[in-house]
C-alpha positions as CSV (number, residue, x, y, z in Angstrom):
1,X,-31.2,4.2,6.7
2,X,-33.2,4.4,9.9
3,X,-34.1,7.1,11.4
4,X,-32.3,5.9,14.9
5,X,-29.3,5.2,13.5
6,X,-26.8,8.4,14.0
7,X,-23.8,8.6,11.4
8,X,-20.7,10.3,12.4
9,X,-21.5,13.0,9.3
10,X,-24.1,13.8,11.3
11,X,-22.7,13.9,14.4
12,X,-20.4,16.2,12.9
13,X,-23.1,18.5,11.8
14,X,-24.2,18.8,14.8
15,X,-21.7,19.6,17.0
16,X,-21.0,22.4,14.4
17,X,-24.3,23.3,15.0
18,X,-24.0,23.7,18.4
19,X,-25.1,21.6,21.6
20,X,-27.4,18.4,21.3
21,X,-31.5,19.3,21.0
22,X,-32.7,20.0,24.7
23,X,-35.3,17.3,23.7
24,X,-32.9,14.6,23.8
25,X,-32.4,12.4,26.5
26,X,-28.9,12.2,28.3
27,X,-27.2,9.3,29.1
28,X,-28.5,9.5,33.2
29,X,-32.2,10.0,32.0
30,X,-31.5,6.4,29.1
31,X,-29.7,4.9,32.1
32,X,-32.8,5.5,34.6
33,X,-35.4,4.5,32.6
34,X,-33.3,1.1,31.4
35,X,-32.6,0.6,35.4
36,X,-36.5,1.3,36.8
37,X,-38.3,-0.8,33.6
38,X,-36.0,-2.3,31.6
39,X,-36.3,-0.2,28.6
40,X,-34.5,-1.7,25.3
41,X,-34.8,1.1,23.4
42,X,-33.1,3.3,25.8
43,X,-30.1,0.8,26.3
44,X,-29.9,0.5,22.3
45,X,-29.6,4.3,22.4
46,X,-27.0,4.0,25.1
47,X,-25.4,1.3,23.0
48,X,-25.4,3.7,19.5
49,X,-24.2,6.7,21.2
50,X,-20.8,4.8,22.8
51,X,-20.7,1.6,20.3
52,X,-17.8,3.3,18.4
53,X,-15.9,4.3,21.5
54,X,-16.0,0.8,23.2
55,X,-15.4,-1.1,19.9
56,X,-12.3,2.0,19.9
57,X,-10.7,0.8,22.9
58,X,-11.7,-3.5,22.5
59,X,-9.2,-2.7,19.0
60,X,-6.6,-0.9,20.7
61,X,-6.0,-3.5,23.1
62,X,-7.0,-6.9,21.1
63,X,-5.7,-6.6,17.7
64,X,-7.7,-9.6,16.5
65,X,-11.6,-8.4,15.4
66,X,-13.4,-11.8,16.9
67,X,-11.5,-11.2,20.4
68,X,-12.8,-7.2,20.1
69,X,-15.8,-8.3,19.2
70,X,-15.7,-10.3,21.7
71,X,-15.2,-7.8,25.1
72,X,-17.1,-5.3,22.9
73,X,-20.2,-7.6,24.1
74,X,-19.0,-8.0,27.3
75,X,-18.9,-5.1,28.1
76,X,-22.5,-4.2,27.0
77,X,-23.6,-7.2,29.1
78,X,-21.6,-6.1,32.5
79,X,-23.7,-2.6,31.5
80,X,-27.2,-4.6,32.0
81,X,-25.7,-6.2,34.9
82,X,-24.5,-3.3,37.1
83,X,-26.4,-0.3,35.8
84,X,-28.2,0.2,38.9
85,X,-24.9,0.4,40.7
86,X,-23.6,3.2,38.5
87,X,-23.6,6.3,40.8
88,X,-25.5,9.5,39.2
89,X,-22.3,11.5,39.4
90,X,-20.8,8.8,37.3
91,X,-20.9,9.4,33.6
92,X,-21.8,6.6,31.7
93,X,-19.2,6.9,28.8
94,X,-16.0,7.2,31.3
95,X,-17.8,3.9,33.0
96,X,-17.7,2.2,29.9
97,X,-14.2,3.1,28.9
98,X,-12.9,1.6,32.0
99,X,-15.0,-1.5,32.1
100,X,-14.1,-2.0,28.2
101,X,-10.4,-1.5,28.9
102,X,-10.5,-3.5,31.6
103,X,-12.4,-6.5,30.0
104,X,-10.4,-6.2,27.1
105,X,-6.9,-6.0,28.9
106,X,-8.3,-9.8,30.7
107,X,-8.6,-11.0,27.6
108,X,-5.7,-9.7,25.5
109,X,-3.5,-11.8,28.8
110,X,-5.7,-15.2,28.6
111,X,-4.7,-14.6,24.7
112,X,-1.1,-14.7,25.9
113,X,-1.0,-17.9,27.5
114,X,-1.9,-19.7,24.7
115,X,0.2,-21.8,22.9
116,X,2.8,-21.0,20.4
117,X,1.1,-22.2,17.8
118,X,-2.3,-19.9,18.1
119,X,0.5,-16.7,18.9
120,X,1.6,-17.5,15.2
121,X,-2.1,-17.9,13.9
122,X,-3.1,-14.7,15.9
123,X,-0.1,-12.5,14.2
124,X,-0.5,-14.0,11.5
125,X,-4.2,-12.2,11.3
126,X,-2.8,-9.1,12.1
127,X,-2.9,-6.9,8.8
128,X,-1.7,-3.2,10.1
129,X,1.4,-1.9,8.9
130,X,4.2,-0.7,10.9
131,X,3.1,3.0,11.4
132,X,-0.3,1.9,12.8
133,X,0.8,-0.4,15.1
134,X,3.0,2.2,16.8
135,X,0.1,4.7,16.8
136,X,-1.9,2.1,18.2
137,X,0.2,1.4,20.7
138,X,0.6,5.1,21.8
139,X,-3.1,5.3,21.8
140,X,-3.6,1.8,24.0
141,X,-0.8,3.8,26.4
142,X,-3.1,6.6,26.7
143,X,-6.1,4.0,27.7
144,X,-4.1,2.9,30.3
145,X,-3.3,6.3,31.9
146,X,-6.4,7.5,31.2
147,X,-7.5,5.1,34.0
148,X,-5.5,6.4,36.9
149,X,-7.0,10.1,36.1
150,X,-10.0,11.1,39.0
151,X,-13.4,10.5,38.1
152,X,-14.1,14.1,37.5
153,X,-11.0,14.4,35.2
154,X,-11.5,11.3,33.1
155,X,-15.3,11.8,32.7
156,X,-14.9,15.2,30.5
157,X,-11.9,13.7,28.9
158,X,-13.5,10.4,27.2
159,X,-16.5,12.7,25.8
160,X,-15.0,15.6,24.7
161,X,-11.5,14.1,23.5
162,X,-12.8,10.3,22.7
163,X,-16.3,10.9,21.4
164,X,-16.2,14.7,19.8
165,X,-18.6,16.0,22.0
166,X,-18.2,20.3,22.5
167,X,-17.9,21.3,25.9
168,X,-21.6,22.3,25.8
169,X,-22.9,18.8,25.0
170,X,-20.6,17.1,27.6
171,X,-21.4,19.8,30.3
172,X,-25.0,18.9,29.4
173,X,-23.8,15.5,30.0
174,X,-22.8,15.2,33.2
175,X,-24.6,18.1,34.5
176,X,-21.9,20.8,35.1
177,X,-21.1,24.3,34.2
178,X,-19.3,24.9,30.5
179,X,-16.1,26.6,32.8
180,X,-16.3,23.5,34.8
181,X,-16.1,21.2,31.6
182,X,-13.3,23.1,30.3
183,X,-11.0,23.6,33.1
184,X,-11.4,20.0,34.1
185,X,-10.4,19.0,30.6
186,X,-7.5,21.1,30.5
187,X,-6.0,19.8,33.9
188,X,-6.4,16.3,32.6
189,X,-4.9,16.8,29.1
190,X,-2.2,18.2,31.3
191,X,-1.8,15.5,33.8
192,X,-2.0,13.1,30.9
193,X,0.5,14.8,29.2
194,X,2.8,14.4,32.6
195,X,2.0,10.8,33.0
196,X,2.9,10.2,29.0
197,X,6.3,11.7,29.4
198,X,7.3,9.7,32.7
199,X,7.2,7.0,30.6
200,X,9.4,8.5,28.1
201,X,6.7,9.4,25.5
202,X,7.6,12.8,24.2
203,X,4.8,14.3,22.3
204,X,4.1,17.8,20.6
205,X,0.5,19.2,21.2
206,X,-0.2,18.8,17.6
207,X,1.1,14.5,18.1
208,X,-0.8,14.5,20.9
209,X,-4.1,15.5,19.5
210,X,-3.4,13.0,16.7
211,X,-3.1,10.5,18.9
212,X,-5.7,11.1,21.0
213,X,-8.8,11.2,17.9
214,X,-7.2,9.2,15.2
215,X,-8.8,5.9,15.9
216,X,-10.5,6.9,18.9
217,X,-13.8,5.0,18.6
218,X,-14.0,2.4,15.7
219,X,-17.2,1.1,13.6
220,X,-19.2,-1.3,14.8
221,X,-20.5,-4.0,12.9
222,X,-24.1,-4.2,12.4
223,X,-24.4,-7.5,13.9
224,X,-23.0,-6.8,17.1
């Protein structure tokens, strides 16, 4: 296996380790050096660390793999188009949850105007069983909440709830104060959980968790 390639074992190990290496770049240093020379192997990085959450969302929202696949490229390509426009207070794996969701949501209604023939093809391909298609639509619920949250609530939400990180790593992150991570991530679990049950979705903390990791990020396949 090569030696850039992180598995989610060891990503685990880690964060029970504690917080990242101090040696490692965050996201704002791999997006600066990408935006002032171009850098590949700083976007690949960029593209390792939040593969599995964009793939994550592409699923939730296009059930077919070729139309995840699909946005799961777009998105990395609006990524080299606009990184220079991405603000520094903006962190780059809440950025790519929206675009993602956003790309992916386009597509998923082009893919409803089809004809009825391609709907039956497209269910047809459809291989989850009734439990998982219920999660997954709880969890593509969530996506779309998770939108309307502030900037500074959604940001320590997607990294500490989507992609595992502790509250250390993320307040390493996006360059705030552990206390700051933590009470920002409980006031948007709890405006989550406010929006979720407006629209009638009653959850216990426990369901909610569930919800919110199970199928959080997905694998990404080597050739993408």
């Amino acid at each position: 296996m090569p030696q850039t390639r992180v598995s989610p074992v060891l990503r685990h190990v880690r964060r029970l380790a504690g917080a990242a290496s101090p040696s490692e770049p965050t996201d704002a240093e791999l997006l600066r050096r990408f935006v002032a020379a171009r850098e590949n192997d700083a976007f690949a990085l960029l593209m390792r660390r939040h593969g599995g959450l964009v793939m994550g969302v592409c699923r939730r929202v296009l059930p077919r793999l070729q139309d995840a696949e699909d946005a799961f490229q777009a998105t990395f390509l609006t990524l080299v188009r606009y990184a220079p426009t991405i603000r520094r207070d903006q962190a780059v794996s809440g950025w790519l949850h929206r675009v993602a969701y956003r790309i992916a949501l386009r597509a998923g209604q082009d893919t409803a105007r089809r004809s009825a023939i391609e709907r039956k093809l497209r269910t047809a391909t459809v291989s989850f069983t009734a439990p998982d298609a219920a999660l997954r639509e709880l969890q593509a619920v969530i996506d779309e909440e998770l939108q309307r949250l502030p900037e500074k609530y959604r940001a320590p939400f997607v990294l500490c709830c989507l992609e595992g990180k502790s509250r250390a790593e993320a307040a390493r992150e996006l360059g705030w104060k552990v206390g700051t991570v933590a009470s920002r991530l409980a006031e948007a679990r709890r405006l989550l959980q406010l929006r979720l049950t407006r629209r009638g979705v009653a959850l216990s903390a426990m369901l909610t968790l569930a919800a919110l990791t199970e199928g959080a990020t997905a694998g990404v396949p080597a050739s993408l």
